[in-house]
Each structure stands twice: as structure tokens, then as C-alpha cells.
C-alpha positions as CSV (number, residue, x, y, z in Angstrom):
1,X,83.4,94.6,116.0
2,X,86.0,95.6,113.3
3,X,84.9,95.2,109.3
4,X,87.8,95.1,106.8
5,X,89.1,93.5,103.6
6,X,92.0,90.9,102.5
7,X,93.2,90.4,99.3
8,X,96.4,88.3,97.8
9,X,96.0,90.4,94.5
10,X,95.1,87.7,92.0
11,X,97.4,87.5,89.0
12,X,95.0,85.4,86.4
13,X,92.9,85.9,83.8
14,X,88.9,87.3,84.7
15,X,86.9,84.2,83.5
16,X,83.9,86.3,82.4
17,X,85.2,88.7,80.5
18,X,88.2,86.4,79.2
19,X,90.6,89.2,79.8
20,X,93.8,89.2,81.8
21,X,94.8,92.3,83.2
22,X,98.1,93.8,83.8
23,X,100.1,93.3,86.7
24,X,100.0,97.5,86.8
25,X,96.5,97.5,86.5
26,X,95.7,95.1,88.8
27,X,98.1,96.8,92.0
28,X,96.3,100.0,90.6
29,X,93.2,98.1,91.4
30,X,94.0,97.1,94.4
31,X,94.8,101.2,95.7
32,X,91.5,101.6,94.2
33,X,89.8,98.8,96.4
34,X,91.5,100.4,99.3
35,X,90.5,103.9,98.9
36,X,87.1,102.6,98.8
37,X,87.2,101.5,101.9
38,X,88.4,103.9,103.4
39,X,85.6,106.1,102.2
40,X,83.0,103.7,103.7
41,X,84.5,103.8,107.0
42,X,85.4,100.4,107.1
43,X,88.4,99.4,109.7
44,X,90.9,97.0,108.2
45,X,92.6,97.3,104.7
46,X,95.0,93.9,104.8
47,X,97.2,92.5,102.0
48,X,99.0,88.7,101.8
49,X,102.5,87.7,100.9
50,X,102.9,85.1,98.2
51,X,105.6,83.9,95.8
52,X,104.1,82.4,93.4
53,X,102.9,83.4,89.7
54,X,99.0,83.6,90.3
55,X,99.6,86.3,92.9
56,X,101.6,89.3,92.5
57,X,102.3,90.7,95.8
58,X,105.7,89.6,97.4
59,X,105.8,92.6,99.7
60,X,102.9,93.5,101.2
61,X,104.5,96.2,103.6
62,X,105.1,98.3,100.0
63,X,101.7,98.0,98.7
64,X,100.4,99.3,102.6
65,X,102.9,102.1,102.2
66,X,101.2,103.1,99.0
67,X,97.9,102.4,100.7
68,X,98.9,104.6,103.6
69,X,99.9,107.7,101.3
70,X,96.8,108.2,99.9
71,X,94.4,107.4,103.1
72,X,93.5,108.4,106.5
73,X,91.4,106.5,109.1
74,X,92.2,102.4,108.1
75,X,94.4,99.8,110.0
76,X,97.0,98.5,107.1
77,X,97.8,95.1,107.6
78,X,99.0,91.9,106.5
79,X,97.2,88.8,105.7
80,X,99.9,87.4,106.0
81,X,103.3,88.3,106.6
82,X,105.3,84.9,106.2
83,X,107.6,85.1,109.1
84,X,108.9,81.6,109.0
85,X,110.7,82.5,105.8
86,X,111.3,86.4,106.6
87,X,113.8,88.0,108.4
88,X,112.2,89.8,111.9
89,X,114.5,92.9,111.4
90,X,113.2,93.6,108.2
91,X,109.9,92.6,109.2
92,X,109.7,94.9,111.8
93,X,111.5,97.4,109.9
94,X,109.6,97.7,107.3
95,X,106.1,97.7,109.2
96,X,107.7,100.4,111.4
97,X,108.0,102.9,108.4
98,X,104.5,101.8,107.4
99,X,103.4,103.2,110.6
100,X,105.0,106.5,110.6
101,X,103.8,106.6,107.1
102,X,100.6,105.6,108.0
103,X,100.5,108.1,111.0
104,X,100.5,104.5,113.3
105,X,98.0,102.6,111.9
106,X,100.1,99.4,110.7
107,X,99.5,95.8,112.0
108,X,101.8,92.6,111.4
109,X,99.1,89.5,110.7
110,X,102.2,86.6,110.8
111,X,102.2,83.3,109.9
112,X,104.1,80.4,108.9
113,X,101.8,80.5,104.8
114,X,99.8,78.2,103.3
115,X,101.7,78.1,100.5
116,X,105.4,76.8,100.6
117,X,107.1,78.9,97.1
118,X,109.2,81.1,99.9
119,X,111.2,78.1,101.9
120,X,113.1,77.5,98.9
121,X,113.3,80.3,97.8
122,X,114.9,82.3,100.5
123,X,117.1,79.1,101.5
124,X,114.8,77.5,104.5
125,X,114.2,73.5,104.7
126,X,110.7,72.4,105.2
127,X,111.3,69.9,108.2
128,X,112.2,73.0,110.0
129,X,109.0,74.5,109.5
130,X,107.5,74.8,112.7
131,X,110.8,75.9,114.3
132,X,111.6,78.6,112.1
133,X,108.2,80.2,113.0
134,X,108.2,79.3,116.5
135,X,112.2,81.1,116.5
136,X,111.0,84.5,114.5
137,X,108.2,84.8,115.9
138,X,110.1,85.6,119.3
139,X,112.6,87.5,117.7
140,X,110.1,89.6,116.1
141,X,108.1,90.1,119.7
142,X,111.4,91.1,121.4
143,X,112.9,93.5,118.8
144,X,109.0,95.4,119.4
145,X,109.4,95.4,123.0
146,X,112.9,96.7,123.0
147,X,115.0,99.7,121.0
148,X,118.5,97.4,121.7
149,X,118.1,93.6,121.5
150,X,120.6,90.9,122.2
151,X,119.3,87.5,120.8
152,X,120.6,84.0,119.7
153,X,118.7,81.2,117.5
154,X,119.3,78.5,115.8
155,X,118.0,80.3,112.0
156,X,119.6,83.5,112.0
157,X,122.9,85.2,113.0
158,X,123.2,86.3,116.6
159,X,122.7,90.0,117.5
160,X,124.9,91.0,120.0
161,X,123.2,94.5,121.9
162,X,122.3,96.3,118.3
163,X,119.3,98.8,118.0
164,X,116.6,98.4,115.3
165,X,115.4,101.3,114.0
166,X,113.2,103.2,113.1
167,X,110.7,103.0,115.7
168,X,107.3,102.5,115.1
169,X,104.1,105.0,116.2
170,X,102.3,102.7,118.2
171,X,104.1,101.2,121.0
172,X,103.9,98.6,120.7
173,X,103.0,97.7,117.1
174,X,99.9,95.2,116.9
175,X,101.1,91.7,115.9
176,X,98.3,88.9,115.1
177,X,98.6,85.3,114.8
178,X,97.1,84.2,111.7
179,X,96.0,80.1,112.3
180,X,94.1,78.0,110.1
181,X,92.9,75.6,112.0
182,X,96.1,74.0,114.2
183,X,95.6,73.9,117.9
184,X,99.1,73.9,118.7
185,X,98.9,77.4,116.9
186,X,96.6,78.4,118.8
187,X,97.8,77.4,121.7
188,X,100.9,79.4,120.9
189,X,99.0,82.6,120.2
190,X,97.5,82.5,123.6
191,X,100.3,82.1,125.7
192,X,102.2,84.6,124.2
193,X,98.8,87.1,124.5
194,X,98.7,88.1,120.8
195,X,95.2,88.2,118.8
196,X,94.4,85.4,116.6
197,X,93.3,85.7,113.5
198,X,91.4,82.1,112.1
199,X,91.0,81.4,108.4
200,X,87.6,79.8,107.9
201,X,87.6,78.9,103.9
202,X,86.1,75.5,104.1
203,X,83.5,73.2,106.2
204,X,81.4,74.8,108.5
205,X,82.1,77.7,110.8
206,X,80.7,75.4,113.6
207,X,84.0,72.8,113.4
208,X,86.2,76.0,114.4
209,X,84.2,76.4,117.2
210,X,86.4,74.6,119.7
211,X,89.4,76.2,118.5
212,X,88.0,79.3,119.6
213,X,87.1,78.2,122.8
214,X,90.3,76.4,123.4
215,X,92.2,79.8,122.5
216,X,90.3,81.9,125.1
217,X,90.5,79.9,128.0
218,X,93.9,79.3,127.2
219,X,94.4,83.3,126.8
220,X,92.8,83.6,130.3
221,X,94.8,80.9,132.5
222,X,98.0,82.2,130.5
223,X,97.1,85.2,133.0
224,X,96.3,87.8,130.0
225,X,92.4,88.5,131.2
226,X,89.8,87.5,129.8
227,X,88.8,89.8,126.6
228,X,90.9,88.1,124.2
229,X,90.6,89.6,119.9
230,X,89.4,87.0,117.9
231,X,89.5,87.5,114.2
232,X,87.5,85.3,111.6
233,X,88.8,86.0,108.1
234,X,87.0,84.3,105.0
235,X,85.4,84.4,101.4
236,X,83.1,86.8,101.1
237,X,80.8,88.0,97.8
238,X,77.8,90.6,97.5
239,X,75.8,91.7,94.7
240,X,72.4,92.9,94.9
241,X,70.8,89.6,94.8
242,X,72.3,85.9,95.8
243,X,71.8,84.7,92.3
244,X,73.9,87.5,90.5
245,X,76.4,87.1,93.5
246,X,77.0,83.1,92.7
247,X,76.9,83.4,89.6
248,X,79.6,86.2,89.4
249,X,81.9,84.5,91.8
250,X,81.0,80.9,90.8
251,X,83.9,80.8,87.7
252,X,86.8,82.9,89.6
253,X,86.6,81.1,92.4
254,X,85.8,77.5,91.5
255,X,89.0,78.0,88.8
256,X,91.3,79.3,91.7
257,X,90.4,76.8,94.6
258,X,90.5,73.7,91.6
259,X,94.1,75.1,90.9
260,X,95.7,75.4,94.3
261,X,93.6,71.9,95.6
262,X,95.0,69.7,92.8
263,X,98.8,70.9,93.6
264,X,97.4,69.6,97.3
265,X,95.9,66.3,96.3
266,X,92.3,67.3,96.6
267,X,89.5,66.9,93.7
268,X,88.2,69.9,92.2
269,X,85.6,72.7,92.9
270,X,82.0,71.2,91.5
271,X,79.0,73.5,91.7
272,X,77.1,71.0,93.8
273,X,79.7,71.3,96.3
274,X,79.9,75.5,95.8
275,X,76.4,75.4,96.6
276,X,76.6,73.7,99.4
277,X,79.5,75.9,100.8
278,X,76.9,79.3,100.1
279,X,74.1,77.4,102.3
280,X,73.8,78.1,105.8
281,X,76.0,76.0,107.4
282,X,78.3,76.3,104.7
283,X,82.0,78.8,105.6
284,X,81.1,80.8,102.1
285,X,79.5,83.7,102.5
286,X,78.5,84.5,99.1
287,X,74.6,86.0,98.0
288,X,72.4,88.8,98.8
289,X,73.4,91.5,101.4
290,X,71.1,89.9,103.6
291,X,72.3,86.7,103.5
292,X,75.8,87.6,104.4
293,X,74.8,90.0,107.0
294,X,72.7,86.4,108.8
295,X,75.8,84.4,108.2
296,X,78.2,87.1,109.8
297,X,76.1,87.5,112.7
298,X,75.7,83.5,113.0
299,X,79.2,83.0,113.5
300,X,79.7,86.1,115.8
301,X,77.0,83.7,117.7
302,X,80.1,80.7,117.6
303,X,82.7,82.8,118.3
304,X,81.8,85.9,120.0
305,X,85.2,87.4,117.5
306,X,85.9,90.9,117.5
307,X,86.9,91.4,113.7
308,X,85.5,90.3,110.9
309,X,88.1,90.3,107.5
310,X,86.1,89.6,104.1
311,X,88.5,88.0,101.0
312,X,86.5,89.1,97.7
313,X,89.2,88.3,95.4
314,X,89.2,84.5,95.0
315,X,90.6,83.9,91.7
316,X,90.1,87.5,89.5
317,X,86.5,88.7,90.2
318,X,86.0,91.7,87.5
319,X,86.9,94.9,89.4
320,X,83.6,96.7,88.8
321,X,82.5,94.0,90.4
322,X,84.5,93.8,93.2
323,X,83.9,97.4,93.7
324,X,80.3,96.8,93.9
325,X,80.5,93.8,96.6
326,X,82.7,96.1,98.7
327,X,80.2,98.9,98.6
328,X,77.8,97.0,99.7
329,X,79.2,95.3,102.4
330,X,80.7,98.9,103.6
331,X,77.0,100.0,103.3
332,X,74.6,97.7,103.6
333,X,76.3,94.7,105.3
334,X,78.1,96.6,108.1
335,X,75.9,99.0,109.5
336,X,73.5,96.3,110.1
337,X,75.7,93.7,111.0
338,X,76.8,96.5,113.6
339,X,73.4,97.6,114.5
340,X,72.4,93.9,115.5
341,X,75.1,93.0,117.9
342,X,75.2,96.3,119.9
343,X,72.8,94.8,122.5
344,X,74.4,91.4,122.3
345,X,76.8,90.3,125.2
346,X,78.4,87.2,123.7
């Protein structure tokens, strides 16, 4: 199995200490975060679009690029690129110089976003949602398959036998499917033979269970074989001991979720409910290194996934902090997490 990291680079004030960083410091953070993992040998250094003031990245392939300068072994993806609202030349484009920066270790995690700031934004309507994805999405797949393209949609101006350039490292470039829970998504990532990548930030890991299943047998009888990658990306939090690790994360995160689920309709973060999440059936894997090393290796049990993507930066979690959560799970959490499933034929 693969370990990495996600973050959306948090823009908001750190709850504990009452400060609120720069938006310098806080990208500088973030090359910091990444180094870090790096140096613990961890796989997967991944970075999400938003448009929005709480978040400051809008261009995750730059932040990789900077990532990629300054690092050797890890995969530089996004989580995720928001190819509904994107243009696939530029998409591609820009991932393709990641790679050769990066010595062709670049992914593309796309998806159509769970937030909605970039439809407007970049001059998309909403009731075309699912089309516009469904459209760049196999624009995207053909320009990686082929140097000269001629294509036609309904979203974009017609390219007539052009080239896009430059070429990428890897041939072809990895491009995930990032899903949060929609079967016709997942569906759609099957049948096209791309790896999924499923956000589990809420319930219990066991409800995404037949989303799992219905993406690998639809991988298989889409003729692709029958070792599908499975991705499980979610909130993760270590500290030495599960009450300093709630009790650190508790503000950050139960300010960010409240935020985002009141623009949604929903009622806010109480810590009954946070407790609740952190308990064993609970998708938050926040507490000791032990107790996130049991709930990783419970849900490889579900979902038999081949990468596992920790978020750390729910709302702003202090960076010494977050540097300390990451070192754990690079030395503590993985290695035994690995260790346990060597023998295991899920």
C-alpha cells in the first residue's frame, strides 16, 4: 500500500494560538510539510484546488512544481484538480512540466470539486455540471494518449489535428478519479480503467463499502483485469497520545467543518458528535498512533485499497503540530501499518 498526505492549504486563523498566519508563511509551510515527507519515505505528496478565501491554493500544479524542485522520491499530485471548470490543455500542460520537473513523478487526482466558487468564476453554468466533467474528462484522457489530437465538444473550442506539448515523463501520466461517494462516478471511473480515489470524511467507512465493491467488479467486466487501485483519502490526526491528538484538532477542525456545513444547510460540529466520529466505527481517524494504525488497517479489511492519503490540515492545525502528526504517521503509523498487511491477501 501507498502512504501520503493531502492538504488544501488552510487560509484561517490557528484557534489555539489565536494567530493567523501569512498567506507566505503558510505556502512556506506547506514546502516544509512536504519535505518532511519526503524524508520519511512516505509515497504521495498531494495538494487541492480551491477558489475560495479560506484556502489559498488555486493552482496546485505550481505549488507541486515548487514541491518537485526541492525533493526526490515522492508522487506530486492533486487532490483535486477541478477539471469540470479547467481547461484539459492546460491541465495536461501544466502536469506535463510538473513531471519533467519532477523527473516523472506527477499524478492528475480530477474531479468535478466539492465546492462550487470556480463555475462562476471561470464562466461555466451549474446545470451543466455533470457534462462538463463527463466532456473534459475525455478530452484530458485523449490529449495523454496522443502527441496530435482532433476533438469536438459541446464546452470548449474544437481542435482540429494540433499537438500539445510538452510531453510528459511517464507515458502515460497517472490520472485518478477522485469520487465522494456517487456511484454513477464510480461507475465512470471503472469503465474508463482509471484509479479511484474515495473521500471518506463522514459516517462510517463501512457505508462506502459497496461503492468499492461495485467499482471493482465493474473495473473487471469493463475487461481491465482484476487488480483495480483503490484510494481511500480522509482526516487524519496523531499526537503521542489520543487525548492530546483531540484536543489539538478538536477547535480547527470543528470551526472549519461548522463553516463549510452551514453554507450547505447542515447544523454544526458538536463535540458529542466529534467524538463519535474518533470512535471505531467512526471515518475520523484522530488519537494515538495506535489507534490510527487499528483504524487504517480496519478499512484496508473493507476495502482491500492500495493507497491510503491522510488530510491533517482541517481548518489551521499549528504547524509544529502538524509536523509532529506527520512524523509520526511517517514513523510510527506506516511501518506498522505496512508490517501488518504484508501477509494479508485481501
Amino acid at each position: 500500500m501507498e502512504f501520503g498526505i493531502y492538504t488544501f492549504v488552510e487560509n484561517s486563523r490557528e484557534l489555539i494560538s489565536g494567530t493567523f498566519l501569512s498567506a507566505q508563511e503558510r505556502v512556506h509551510n506547506v514546502l516544509e510539510e512536504a519535505s518532511l515527507a519526503e524524508e520519511l519515505g512516505l509515497d504521495v505528496f498531494a495538494v487541492g484546488e480551491h477558489h475560495r478565501s479560506d484556502f489559498l491554493i488555486s493552482s496546485p500544479a505550481v505549488v507541486l512544481a515548487a514541491i518537485a524542485a526541492r525533493t526526490k522520491k515522492i508522487r506530486l499530485s492533486s487532490a483535486v484538480t477541478v477539471l469540470s471548470s479547467d481547461d484539459p490543455v492546460r491541465v495536461f500542460q501544466d502536469f506535463a512540466t510538473v513531471d519533467l520537473i519532477s523527473n516523472g513523478r506527477a499524478e492528475i487526482m480530477a474531479g468535478r470539486g466539492s465546492f462550487i466558487e470556480s463555475f462562476p468564476l471561470f464562466g461555466y453554468d451549474l446545470e451543466d455540471y455533470d457534462e462538463l466533467f463527463s466532456e473534459k474528462l475525455e478530452l484530458l484522457l485523449q490529449i495523454r494518449a496522443s502527441e496530435k489530437i482532433s476533438w469536438k465538444g459541446k464546452h470548449r473550442a474544437p481542435i482540429n489535428n494540433l499537438g500539445i506539448y510538452p510531453r510528459p515523463v511517464q507515458n502515460p501520466i497517472p490520472v485518478w478519479i477522485a469520487v465522494g461517494g456517487t456511484p454513477q462516478s464510480v461507475v465512470r471511473a471503472a469503465t474508463l480503467g482509471l484509479p479511484l480515489a474515495l473521500a471518506i470524511i463522514g459516517g462510517s467507512p463501512t457505508q462506502f463499502a459497496p461503492l468499492i465493491k461495485l467499482y471493482k467488479n465493474s473495473f473487471t467486466k469493463a475487461g481491465h483485469g482484476n487488480n483495480p487501485q483503490v484510494g481511500i483519502n480522509t482526516h487524519v490526526f496523531i499526537a503521542d497520545d489520543s487525548q492530546q491528538a483531540a484536543e489539538t484538532f478538536y477547535p480547527s477542525y470543528a470551526d472549519a467543518m461548522t463553516r463549510i456545513g452551514r453554507e450547505r444547510g447542515w447544523s454544526g460540529m458538536t463535540r458529542d458528535h466529534y467524538d463519535a466520529m474518533r470512535g471505531p466505527s467512526g471515518a475520523l481517524m484522530v488519537g494515538s498512533p495506535q489507534q490510527v494504525i487499528e483504524k487504517i488497517l480496519y478499512e484496508y479489511e473493507l476495502f482491500g485499497n492500495s493507497r491510503f492519503l491522510a488530510q491533517m490540515s482541517v481548518g489551521s492545525v499549528p504547524h509544529k503540530s502538524m509536523l509532529r502528526s506527520i512524523d509520526l504517521f511517517g514513523t510510527v503509523v506506516v511501518p506498522a501499518v505496512r508490517k501488518a498487511i504484508s501477509n494479508v491477501t485481501i
